[in-house]
C-alpha positions as CSV (number, residue, x, y, z in Angstrom):
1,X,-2.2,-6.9,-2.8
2,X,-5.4,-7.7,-1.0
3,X,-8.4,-10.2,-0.3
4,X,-11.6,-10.4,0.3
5,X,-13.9,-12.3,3.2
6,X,-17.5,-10.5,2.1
7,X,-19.6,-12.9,0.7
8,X,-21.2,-10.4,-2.3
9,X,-19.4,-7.7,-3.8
10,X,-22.1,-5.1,-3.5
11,X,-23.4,-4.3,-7.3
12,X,-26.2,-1.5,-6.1
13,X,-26.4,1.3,-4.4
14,X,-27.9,5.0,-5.0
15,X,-25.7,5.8,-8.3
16,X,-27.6,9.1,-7.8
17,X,-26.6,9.9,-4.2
18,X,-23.2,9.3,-5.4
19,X,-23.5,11.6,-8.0
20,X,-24.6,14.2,-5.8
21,X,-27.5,16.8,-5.7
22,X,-29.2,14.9,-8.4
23,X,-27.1,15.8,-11.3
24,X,-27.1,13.5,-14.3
25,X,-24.5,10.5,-13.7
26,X,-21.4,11.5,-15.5
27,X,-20.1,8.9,-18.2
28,X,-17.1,7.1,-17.1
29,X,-14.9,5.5,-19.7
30,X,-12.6,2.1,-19.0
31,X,-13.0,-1.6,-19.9
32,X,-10.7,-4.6,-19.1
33,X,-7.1,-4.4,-19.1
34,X,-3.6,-5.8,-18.5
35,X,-4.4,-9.2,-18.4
36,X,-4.7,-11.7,-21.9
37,X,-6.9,-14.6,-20.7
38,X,-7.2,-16.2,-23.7
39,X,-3.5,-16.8,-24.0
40,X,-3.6,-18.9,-20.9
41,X,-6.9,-20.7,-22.1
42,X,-5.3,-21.9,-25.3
43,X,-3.8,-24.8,-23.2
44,X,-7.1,-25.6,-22.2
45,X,-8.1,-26.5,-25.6
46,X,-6.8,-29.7,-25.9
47,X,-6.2,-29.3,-29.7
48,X,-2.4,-31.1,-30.3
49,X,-0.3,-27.8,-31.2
50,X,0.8,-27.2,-35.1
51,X,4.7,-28.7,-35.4
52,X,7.3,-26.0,-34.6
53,X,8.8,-23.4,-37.6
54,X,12.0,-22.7,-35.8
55,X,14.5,-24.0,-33.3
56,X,16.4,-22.2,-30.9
57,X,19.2,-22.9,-28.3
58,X,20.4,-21.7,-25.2
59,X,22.0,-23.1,-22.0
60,X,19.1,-22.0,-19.9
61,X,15.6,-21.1,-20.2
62,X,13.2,-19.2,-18.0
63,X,9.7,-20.6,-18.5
64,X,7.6,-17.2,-16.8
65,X,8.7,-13.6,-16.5
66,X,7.3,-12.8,-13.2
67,X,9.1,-12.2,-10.4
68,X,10.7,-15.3,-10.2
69,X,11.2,-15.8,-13.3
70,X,13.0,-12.1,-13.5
71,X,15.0,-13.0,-10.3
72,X,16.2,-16.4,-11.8
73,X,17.4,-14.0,-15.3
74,X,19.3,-11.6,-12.7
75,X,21.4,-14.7,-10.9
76,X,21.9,-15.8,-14.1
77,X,23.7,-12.5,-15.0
78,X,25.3,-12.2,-11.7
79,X,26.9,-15.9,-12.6
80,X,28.2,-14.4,-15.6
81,X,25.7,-16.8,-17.7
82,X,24.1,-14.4,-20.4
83,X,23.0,-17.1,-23.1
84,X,19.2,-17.4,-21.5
85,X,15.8,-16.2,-22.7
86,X,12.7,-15.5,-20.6
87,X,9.5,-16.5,-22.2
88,X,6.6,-14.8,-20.9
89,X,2.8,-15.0,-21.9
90,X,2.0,-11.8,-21.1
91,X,3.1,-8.2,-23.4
92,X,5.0,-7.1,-20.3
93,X,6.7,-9.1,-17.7
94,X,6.1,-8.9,-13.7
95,X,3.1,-10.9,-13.3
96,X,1.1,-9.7,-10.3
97,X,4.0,-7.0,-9.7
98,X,3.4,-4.7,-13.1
99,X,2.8,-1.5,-13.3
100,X,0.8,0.6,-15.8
101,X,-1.1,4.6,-16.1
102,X,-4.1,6.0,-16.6
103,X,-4.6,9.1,-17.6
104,X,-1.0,9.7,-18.3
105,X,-0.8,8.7,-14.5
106,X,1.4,6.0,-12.8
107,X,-0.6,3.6,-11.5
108,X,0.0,-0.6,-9.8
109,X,-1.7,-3.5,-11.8
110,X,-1.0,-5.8,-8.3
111,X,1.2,-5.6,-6.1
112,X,1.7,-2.2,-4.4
113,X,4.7,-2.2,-1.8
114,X,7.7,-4.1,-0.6
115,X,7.7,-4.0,3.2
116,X,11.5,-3.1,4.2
117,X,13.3,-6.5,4.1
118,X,14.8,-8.9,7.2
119,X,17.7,-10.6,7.5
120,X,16.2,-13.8,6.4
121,X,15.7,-12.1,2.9
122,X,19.3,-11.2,2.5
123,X,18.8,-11.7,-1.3
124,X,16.2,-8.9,-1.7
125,X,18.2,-6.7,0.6
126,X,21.0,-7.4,-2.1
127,X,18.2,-6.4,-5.1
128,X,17.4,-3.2,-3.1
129,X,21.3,-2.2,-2.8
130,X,21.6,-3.0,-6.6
131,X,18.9,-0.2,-7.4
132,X,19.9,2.6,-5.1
133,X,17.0,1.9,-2.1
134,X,20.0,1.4,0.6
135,X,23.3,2.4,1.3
136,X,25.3,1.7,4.6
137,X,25.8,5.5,6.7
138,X,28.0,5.2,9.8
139,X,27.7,1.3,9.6
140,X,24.0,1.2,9.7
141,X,22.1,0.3,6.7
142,X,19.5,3.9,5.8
143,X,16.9,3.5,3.2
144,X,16.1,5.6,0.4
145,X,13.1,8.0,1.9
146,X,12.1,8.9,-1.4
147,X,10.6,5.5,-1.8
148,X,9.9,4.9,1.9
149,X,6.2,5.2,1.9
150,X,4.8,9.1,3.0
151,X,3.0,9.9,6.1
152,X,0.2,9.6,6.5
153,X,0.4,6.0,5.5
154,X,-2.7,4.7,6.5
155,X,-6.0,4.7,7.6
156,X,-9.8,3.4,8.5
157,X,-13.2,4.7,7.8
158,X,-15.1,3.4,10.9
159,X,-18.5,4.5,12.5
160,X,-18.8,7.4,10.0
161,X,-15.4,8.9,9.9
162,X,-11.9,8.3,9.8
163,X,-9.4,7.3,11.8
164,X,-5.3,6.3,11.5
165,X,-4.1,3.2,11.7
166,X,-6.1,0.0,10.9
167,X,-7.3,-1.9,14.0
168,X,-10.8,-0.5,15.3
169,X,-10.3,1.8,17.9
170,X,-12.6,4.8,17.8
171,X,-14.8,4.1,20.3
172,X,-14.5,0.5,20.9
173,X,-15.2,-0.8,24.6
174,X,-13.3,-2.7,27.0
175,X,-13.7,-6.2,26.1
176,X,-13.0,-5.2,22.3
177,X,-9.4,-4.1,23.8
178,X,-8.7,-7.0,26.4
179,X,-9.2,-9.1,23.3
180,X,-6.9,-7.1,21.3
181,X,-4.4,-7.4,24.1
182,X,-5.0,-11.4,24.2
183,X,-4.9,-11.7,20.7
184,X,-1.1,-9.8,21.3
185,X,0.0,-12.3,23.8
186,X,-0.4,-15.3,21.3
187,X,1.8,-13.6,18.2
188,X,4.5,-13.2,20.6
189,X,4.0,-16.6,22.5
190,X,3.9,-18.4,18.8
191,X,7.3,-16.1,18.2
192,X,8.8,-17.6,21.4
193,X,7.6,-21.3,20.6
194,X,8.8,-21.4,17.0
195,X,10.6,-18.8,14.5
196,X,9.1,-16.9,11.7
197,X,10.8,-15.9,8.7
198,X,10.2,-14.0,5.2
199,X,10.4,-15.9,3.2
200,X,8.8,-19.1,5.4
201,X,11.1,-21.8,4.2
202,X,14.1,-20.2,6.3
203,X,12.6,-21.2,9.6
204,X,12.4,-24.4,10.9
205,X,9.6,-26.6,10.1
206,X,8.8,-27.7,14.1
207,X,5.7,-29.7,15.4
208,X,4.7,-26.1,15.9
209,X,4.7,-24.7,13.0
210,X,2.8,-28.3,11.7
211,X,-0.1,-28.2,14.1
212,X,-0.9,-24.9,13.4
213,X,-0.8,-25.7,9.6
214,X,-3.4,-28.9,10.4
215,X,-6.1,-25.8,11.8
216,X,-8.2,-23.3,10.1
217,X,-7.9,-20.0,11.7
218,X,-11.4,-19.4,12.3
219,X,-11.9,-22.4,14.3
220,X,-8.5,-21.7,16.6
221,X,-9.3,-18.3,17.0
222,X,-13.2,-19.3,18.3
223,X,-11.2,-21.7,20.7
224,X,-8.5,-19.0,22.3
225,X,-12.0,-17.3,22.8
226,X,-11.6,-14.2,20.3
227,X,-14.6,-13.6,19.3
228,X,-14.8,-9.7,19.3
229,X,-16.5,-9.0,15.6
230,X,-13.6,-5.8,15.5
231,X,-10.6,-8.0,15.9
232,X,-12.3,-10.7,13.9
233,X,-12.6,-7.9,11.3
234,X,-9.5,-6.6,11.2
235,X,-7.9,-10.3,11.1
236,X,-10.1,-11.1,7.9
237,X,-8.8,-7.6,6.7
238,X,-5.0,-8.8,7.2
239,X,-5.4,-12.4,5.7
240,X,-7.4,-10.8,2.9
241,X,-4.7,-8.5,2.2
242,X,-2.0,-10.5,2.1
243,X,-3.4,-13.9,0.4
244,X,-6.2,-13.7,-1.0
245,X,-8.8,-15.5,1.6
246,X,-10.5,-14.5,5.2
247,X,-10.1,-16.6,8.5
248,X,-12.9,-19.1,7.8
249,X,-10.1,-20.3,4.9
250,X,-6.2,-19.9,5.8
251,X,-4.5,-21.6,8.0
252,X,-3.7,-20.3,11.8
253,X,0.3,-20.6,10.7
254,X,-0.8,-18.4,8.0
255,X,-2.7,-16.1,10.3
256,X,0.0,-16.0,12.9
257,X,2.7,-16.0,10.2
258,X,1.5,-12.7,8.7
259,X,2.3,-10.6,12.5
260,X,4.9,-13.0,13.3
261,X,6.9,-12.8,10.8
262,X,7.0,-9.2,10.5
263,X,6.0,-6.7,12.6
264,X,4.0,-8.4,15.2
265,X,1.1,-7.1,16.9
266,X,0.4,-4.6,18.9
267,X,-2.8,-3.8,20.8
268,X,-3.5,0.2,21.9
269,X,-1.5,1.7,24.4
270,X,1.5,-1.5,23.8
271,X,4.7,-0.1,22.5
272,X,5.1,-0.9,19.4
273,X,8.8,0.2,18.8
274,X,9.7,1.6,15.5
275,X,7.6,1.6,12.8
276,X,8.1,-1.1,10.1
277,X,9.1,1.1,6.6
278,X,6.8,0.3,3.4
279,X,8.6,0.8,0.3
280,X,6.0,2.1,-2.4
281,X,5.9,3.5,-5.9
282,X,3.6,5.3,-8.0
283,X,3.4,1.9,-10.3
284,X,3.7,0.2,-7.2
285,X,6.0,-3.7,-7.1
286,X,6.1,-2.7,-10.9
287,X,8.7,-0.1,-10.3
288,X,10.8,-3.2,-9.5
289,X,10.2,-5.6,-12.2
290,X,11.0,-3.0,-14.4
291,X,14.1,-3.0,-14.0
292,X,15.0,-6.2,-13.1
293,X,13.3,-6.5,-16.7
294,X,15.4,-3.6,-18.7
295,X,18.8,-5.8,-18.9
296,X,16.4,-8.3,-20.6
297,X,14.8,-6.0,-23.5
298,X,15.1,-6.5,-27.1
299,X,17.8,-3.4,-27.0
300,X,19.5,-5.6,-24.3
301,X,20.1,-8.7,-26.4
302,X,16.6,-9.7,-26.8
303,X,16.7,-12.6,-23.5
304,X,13.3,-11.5,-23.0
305,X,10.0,-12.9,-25.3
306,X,6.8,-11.4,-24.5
307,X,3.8,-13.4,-25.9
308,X,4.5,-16.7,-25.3
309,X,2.6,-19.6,-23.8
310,X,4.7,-22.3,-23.0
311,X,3.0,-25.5,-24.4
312,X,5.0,-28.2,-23.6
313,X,8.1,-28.5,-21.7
314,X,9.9,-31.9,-21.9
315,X,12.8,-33.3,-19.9
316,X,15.5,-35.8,-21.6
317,X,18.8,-37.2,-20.9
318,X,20.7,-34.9,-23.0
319,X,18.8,-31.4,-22.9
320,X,14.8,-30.0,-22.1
321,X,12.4,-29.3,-25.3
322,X,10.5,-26.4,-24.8
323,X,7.9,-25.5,-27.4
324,X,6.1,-22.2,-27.2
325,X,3.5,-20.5,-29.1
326,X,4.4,-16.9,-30.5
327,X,1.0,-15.0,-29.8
328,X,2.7,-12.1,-33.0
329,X,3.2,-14.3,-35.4
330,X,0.7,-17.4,-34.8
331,X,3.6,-20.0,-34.8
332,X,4.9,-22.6,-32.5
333,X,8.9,-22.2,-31.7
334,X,10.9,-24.8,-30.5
335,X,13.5,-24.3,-27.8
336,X,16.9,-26.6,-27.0
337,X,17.9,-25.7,-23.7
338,X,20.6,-27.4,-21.4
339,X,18.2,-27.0,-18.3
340,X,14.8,-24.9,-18.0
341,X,14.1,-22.7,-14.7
342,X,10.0,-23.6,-14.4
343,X,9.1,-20.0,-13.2
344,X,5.4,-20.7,-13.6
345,X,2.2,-21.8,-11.3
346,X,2.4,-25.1,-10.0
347,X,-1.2,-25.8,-12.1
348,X,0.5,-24.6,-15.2
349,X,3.5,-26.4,-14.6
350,X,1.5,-30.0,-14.1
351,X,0.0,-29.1,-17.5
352,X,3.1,-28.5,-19.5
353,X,5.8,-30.7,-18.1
354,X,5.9,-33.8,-19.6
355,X,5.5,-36.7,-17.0
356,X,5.8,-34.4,-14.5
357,X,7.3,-35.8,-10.9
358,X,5.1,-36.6,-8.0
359,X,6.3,-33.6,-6.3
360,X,4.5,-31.6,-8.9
361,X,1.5,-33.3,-8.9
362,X,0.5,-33.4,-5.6
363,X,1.4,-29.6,-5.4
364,X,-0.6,-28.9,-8.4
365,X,-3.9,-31.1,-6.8
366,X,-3.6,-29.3,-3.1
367,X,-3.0,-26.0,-4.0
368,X,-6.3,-23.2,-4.5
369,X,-5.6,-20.1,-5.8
370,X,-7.5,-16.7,-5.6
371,X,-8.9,-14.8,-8.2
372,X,-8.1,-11.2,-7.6
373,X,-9.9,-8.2,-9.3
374,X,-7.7,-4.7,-9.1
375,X,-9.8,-1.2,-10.0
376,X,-7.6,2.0,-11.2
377,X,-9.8,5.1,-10.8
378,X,-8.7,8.0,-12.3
379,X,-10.3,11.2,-10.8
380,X,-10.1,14.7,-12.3
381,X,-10.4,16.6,-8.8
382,X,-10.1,15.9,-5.6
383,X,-12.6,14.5,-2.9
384,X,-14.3,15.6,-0.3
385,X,-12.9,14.1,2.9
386,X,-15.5,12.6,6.2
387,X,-13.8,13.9,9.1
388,X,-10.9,12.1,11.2
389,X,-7.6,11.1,9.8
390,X,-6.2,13.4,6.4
391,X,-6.1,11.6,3.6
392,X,-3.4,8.6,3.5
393,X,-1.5,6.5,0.8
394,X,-3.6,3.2,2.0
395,X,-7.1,3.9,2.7
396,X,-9.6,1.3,3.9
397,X,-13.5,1.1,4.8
398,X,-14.8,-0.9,7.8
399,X,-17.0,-3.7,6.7
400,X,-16.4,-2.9,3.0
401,X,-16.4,-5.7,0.3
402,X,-12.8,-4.7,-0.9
403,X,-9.5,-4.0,0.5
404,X,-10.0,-0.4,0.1
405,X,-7.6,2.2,-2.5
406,X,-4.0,3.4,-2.5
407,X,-3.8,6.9,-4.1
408,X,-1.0,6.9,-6.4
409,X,-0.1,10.4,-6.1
410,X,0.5,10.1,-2.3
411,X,4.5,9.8,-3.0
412,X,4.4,13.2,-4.8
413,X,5.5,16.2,-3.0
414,X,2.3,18.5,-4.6
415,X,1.2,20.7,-2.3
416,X,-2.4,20.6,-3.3
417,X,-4.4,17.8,-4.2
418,X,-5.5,17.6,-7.6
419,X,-5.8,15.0,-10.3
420,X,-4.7,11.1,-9.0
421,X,-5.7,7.5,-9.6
422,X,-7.0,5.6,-7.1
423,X,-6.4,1.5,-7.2
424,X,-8.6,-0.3,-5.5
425,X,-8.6,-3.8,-4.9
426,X,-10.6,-7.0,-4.4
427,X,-10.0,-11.1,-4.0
428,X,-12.8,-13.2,-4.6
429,X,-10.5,-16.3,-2.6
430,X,-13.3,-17.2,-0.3
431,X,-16.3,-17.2,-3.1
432,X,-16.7,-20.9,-4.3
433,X,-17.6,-19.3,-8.1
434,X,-15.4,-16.4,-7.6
435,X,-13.7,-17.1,-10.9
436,X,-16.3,-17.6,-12.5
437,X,-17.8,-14.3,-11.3
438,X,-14.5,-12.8,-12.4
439,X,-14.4,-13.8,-15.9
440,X,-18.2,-13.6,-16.4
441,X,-19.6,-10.2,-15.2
442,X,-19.6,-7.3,-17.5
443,X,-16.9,-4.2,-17.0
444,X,-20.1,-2.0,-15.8
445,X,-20.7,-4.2,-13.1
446,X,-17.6,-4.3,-11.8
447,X,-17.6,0.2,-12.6
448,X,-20.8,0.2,-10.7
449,X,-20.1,-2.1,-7.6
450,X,-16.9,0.0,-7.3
451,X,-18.7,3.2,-7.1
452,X,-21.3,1.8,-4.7
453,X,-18.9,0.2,-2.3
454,X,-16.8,3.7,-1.9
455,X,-20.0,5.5,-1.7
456,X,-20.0,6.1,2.2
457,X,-16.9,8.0,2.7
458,X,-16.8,9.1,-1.3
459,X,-20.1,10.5,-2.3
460,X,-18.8,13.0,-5.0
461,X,-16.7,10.0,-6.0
462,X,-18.7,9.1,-9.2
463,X,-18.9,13.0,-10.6
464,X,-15.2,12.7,-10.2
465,X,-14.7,10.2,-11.9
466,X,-13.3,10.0,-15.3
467,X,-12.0,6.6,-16.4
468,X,-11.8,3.2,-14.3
469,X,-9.4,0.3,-15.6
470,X,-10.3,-3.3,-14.1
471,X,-7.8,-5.6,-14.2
472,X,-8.3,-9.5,-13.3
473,X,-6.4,-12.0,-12.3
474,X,-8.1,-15.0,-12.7
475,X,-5.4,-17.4,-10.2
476,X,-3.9,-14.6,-8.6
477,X,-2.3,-15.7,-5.8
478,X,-2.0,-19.3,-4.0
479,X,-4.0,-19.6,-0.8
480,X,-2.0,-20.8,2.5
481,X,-5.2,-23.2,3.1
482,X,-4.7,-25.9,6.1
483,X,-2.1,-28.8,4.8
484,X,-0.1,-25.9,2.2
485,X,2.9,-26.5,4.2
486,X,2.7,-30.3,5.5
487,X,3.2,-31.3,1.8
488,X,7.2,-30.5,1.6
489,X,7.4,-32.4,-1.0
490,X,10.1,-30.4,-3.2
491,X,12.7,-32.5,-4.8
492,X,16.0,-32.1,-3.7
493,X,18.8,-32.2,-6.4
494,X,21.5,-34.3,-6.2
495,X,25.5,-33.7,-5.9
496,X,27.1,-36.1,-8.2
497,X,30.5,-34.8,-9.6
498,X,30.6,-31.5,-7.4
499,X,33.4,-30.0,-5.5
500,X,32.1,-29.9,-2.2
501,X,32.1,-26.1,-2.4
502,X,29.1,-26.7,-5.1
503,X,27.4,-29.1,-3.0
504,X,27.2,-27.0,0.1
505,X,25.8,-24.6,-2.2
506,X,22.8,-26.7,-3.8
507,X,22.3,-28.2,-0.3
508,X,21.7,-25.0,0.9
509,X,19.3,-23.6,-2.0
510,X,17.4,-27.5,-1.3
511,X,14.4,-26.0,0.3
512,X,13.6,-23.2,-2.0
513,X,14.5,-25.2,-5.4
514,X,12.3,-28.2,-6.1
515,X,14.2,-30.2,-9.0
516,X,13.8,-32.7,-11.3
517,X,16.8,-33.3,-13.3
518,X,17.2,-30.6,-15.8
519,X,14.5,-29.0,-14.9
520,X,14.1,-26.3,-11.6
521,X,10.9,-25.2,-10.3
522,X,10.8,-21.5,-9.0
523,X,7.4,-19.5,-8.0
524,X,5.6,-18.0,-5.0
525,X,3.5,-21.0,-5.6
526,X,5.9,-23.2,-3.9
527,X,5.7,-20.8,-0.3
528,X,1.8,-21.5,-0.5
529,X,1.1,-17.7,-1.1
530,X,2.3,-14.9,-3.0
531,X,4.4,-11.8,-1.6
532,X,7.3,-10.2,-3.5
533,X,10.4,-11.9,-0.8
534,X,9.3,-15.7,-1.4
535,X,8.9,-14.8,-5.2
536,X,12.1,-13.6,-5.4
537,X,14.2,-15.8,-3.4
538,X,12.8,-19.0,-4.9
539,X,13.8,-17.3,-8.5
540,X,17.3,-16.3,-7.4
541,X,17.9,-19.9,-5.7
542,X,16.9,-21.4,-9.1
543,X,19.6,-19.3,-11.1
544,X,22.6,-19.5,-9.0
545,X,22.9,-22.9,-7.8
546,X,25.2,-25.2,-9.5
547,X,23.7,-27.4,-12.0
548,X,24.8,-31.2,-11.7
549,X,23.8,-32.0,-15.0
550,X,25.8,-29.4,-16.3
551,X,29.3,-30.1,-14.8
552,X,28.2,-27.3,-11.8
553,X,27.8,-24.3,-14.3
């Protein structure tokens, strides 16, 4: 997904230069979409909840259907374990990996790739197998390069036209490039120093890794002396992009952590080895979550329950009490469960869990989320182009109050342009009443800020345009802020009564599961930001470790 570091989200602009020749501004249909607030509100309320009109049972349930939540329902399969059910608040699961169209159109609602996975994320890897997106050739692992993003993949308007790639280069000076080349040296020295991994709790939690948690990234990057506005740009850009917030608010782990771990940095003229491969959809991530969803459908034995909001989870000796409100039919159910997976944000959590542990608290009081807007425009022809770089799937404008738009259509093999949807996409993490702003502002605002901020290398955009869906996400993401990862804090299950086969497995999924008797907490909340691999890992770790309270099943 992406961020956003601009301080105003530009709601002007010459609607009829964007237009074009002075024709009449075309109407543009759309609204709101994809997202129920008022579901999540209702715990806001405070009103005591009418008494449950039905009981269920199962021996596990899956409080959340995102991606952890989905992950925890797949290693619960795996295990052979099939008497579950996923409650989700939400009509469709996937949280901020769904996908939906417009205009008869695939198109993301978040999420819109899955870099190709490490070794550290074995357990994706394993996912990707599963579907069909890698097979081994020869003894070497090949991906699927119908899903393997298209060239071009990417590029940046900058100083009137475009250019590939995503760092400032066209026509940048030599200080501009000595700091790029600096800014090089420290990703790999921070490599060398102390190891990054996807997802983060892998690597080793040095006095490293801890001082560069302590440190906003702002104020370390003014004292290495990298103060060139295009690197600091394109920094902003990164941390934007991947959670939710600019430089003056993550962390310089999190800064580092987002070359380091990956695909390091590399200024112009540096080999940069083989390029990284980008996995990408039409419906972007929700390409995935639909069918790690499908074995879960009502057709499928019915494990999954849209339309729930989870009001009250509660812990006792014997079992966990869920009780859930049923958005279709206006009723509270109850739910008996031997053990509930908490697949839901740590704020969310602190609400519903009765007497929730320490752990959860304090994780629920230090972590800030980021609200996150995402724009589908649906075009009827295609655009004029600036001159530079063709068009790409990921397209981005310098200095722009967004992240920029992926064009759904890129994966197609059309030969001609024609009719696409672009989604654009914009964090409000570094606006104090971002939220607020969010929630609050009317759907033509949003429309018209849109139109205004693609104006420069768009013009025709707005007589193109036919329909534009908004969707918000009001806590989108959690925000690697300074101190996300000095907290630890997850509690660690015990091993009472397991073979020691059993224990070395809980042991090792420790890090990833905080626990709390009967009850296992899985989210991307839990990594201090939100990307598919941490997601997914926490949820799998939650459904296949042995269960001490259960005899190990």
């Amino acid at each position: 997904m992406a961020g956003m570091k601009r301080r105003q989200f530009l709601a002007t602009g010459s609607l009829a230069a964007l237009a074009g020749c002075g024709a009449p501004a075309r109407e543009i249909a759309g609204g709101f979409t994809g997202i129920a607030h008022e579901r999540g509100h209702l715990l806001r309320a405070g009103q005591p909840p009418d008494p449950p009109t039905i009981t269920r049972r199962v021996h596990t349930l899956i409080a959340g259907g995102g991606v952890a939540g989905l992950a925890a329902a797949r290693a619960l399969r795996l295990r052979g374990i099939d008497d579950f059910a996923v409650l989700e608040l939400e009509d469709a699961p996937g949280g901020n990996s769904r996908g939906g169209a417009v205009g008869g159109i695939a198109c993301p609602l978040g999420a819109h790739y899955l870099p190709v996975p490490g070794d550290d994320a074995h357990e994706v890897q394993d996912l990707l197998e599963e579907f069909g997106l890698r097979q081994r050739v020869a003894g070497r692992w090949q991906y699927d390069e119908r899903h393997l993003c298209h060239s071009p993949q990417e590029r940046l308007f900058f100083k009137g036209e475009w250019q590939e790639g995503l760092l400032p280069v066209q026509g940048v000076g030599a200080d501009t490039l000595a700091q790029y080349r600096r800014f090089a040296s420290l990703v790999r020295e921070a490599q060398t120093a102390a190891r990054f991994t996807l997802p983060a709790f892998r690597a080793p939690h040095p006095g490293a890794h801890a001082a560069l948690d302590a440190e906003l990234f702002q104020t370390w990057l003014t004292r290495q002396g990298l103060t060139d506005p295009h690197l600091r740009w394109y920094l902003d850009y990164c941390c934007r992009d991947d959670y939710g917030a600019g430089i003056a608010t993550v962390s310089v782990w999190a800064g580092l952590h987002y070359f380091a771990s990956r695909h390091g940095f590399h200024a112009p003229g540096e080999d940069a080895g083989e390029r990284e491969g980008v996995l990408t959809w039409p419906e972007g991530n929700g390409w995935l979550t639909q069918r790690l969803a499908a074995p879960l459908t009502e057709a499928s034995g019915g494990r999954l329950r849209t339309g729930r909001v989870v009001l009250r989870i509660e812990a006792g000796r014997h079992g966990v009490t869920v009780d859930a409100f049923d958005t279709a039919t206006r009723a509270v159910e109850r739910w008996q469960a031997g053990r509930c997976i908490v697949a839901l944000p740590v704020f969310v959590a602190a609400r519903v869990v009765v007497n929730p542990p320490d752990f959860l608290r304090q994780a629920a009081a230090r972590t800030r989320h980021a609200p996150w807007l995402v724009a589908n425009i649906h075009i009827d022809q295609p655009l004029h182009d600036r001159p530079g770089a063709p068009p790409s799937w990921d397209n981005v404008v310098h200095g722009s109050a967004g992240l920029g738009y992926v064009d759904a259509m890129h994966q197609s093999l059309r030969p001609v342009p024609g009719t696409t949807v672009l989604t654009c996409y914009q964090a409000l993490g570094d606006l104090p009443d971002g939220r607020r702003q969010l929630l609050e502002r009317p759907w033509t605002t949003w429309r018209d800020a849109l139109l205004a901020d693609l104006a420069a290398p768009h013009p025709d955009l707005r007589a193109k345009a036919t329909r534009i869906d908004i969707t918000r996400y009001g806590h989108a993401m959690a925000v690697p802020v300074p101190g996300m990862r000095q907290a630890g804090g997850a509690g660690h299950p015990g091993a009472t009564g397991l073979m020691p086969k059993q224990q070395s497995l809980l042991r090792q999924y420790a890090l990833a599961m905080p626990t709390a008797g009967r009850l296992r907490f899985a989210h991307s909340d839990w990594s201090g930001y939100s990307v598919f691999e941490e997601a997914f890992t926490r949820g799998h770790a939650a459904g296949s470790a042995p269960d001490p309270a259960l005899g190990g099943g």
